[in-house]
N, C-alpha and C positions, 0 to 999 in steps of 0.2 A: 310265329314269325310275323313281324310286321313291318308292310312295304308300303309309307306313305306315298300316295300320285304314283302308285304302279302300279300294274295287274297279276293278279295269281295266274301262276299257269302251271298245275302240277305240282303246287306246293314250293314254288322258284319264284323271287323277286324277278319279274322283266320288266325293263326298264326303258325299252323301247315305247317308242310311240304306237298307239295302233288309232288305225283310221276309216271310216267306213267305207266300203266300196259307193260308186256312185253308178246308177244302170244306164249302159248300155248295149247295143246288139252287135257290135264286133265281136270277132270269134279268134280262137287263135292266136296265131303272132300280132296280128291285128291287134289284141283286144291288149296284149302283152306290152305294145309298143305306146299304143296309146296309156297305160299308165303310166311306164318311166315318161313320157310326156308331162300327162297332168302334175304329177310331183315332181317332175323338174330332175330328175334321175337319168344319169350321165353313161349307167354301167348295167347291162344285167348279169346277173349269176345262173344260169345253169346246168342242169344236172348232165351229165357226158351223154344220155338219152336222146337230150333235147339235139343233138347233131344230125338227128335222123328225120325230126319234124319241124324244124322252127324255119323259118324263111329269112335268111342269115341276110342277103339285101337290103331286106327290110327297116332291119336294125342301123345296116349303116346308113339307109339314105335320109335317115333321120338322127345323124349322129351319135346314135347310142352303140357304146362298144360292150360285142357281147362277147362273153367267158362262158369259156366250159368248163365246171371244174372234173379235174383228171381223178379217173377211179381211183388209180392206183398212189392215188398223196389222200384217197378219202379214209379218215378213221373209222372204220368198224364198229369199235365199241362202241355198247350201250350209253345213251347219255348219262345214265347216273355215274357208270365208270368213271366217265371224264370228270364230272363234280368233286 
């Protein structure tokens, strides 16, 4: 398989961008917040978990709207299923 300008992951053309982190010592929602910052990221995605730990204020008072996504619309199956 060959994926010009994209990265193997698993044997899977990804075609997304990947980018290095850059260090800091924020932690946290913090450290969460200040990336959709630096990339200019309007949205975060996550996991139904994250309802019990992230510092939901946070998010808004720096305009980023955050999503949970719902267990129950998450598909189960194996990724290669889905392929």
């Amino acid at each position: 398989m060959v994926c010009p300008k994209t990265l193997y992951f698993f044997s899977f053309c990804i075609k997304t961008k990947i980018v290095f982190d850059y260090p800091t010592t924020l932690k946290g929602t913090g450290r969460l917040v200040d990336l959709c910052k630096h990339y200019e990221g309007t949205q975060y995605l996550s996991g139904i978990s994250g309802k019990q730990y992230l510092d939901r204020e946070l998010f808004r008072e720096y305009g980023i709207d955050l999503v949970f996504q719902e267990d129950d619309k998450t598909d189960k199956r194996a990724l290669v299923e889905l392929l």
